[in-house]
C-alpha distance (Angstrom), angle and dihedral (degrees) to the residues before:
residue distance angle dihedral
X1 . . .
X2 3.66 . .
X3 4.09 122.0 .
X4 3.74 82.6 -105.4
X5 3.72 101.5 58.1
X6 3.81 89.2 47.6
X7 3.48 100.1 47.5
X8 4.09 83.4 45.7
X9 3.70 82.1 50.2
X10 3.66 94.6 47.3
X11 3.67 100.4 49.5
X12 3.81 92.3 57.4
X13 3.13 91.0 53.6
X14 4.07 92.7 52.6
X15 3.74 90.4 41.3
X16 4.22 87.7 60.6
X17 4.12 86.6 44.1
X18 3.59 83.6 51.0
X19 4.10 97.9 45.0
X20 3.68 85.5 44.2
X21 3.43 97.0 -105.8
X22 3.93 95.0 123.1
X23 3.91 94.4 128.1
X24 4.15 91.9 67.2
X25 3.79 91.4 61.0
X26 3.86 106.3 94.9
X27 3.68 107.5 -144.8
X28 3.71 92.2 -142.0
X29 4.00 85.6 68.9
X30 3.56 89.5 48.7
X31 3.84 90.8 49.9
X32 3.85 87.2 49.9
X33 3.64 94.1 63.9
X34 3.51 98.0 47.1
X35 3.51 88.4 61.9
X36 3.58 101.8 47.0
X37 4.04 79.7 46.6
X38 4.03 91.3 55.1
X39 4.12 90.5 41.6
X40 3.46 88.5 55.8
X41 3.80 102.3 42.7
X42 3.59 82.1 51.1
X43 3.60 99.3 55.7
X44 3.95 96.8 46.3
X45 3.63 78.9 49.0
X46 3.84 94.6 64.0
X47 4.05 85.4 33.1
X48 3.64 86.1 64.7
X49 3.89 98.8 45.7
X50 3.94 84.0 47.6
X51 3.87 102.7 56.2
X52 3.85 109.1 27.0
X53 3.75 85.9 -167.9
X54 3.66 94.8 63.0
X55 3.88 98.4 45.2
X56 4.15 100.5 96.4
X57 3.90 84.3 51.8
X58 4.15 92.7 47.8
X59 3.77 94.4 37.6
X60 4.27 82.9 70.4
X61 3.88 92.1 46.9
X62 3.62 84.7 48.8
X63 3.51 96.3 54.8
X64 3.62 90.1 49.9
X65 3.18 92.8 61.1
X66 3.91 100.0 47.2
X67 4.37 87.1 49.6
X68 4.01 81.1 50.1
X69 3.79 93.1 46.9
X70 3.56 101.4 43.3
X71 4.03 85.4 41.7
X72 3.51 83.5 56.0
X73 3.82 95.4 44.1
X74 3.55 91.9 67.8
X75 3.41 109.2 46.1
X76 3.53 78.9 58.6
X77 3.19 91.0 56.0
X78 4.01 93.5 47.8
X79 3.69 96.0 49.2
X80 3.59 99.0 44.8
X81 3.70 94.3 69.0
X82 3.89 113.5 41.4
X83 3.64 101.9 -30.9
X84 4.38 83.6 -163.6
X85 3.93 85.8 58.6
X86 3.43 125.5 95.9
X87 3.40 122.3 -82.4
X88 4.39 116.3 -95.1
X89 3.75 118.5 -146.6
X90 3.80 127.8 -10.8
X91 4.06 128.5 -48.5
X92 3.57 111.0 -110.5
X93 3.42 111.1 -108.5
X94 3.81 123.5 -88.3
X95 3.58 124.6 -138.6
């Protein structure tokens, strides 16, 4: 999946945490994305190391994909306890 579909996929899931709707998110799906998130941070990772030319361009893809993971990190985090509690800490930020 591209950055796109998982952000896509990530701001549903925020917009049910945010209606309240936490509890219909299956963690498993969450769990899903962060891997595909980490797979693909780790392969623009070795894209970058492989064409030096190309790294200023993958370092921004890569930190998409860290914001996205650690986005998705703690929803995981929020829905894994009660997900009709209140929310802990402060959302990442979304950009």
């Amino acid at each position: 999946m591209a950055h796109e579909k998982l952000a896509e996929k990530l701001g549903d899931y925020f917009a049910r945490l945010g209606e309240g709707r936490a509890h219909k998110i299956k963690p498993a799906d969450v769990e899903k994305v962060i891997a595909k998130l980490r797979q693909r941070r780790d392969e623009l990772r070795n894209q970058a190391e492989a064409t030096p030319d190309k790294a200023e361009r993958l370092a921004l893809k890569i930190q998409t994909a860290e914001d996205l993971l650690a986005r998705a990190e703690w929803l995981l985090e929020q829905i894994d306890g009660d997900p009709r509690a209140a929310l802990s800490g402060t959302m990442p930020r979304q950009d």
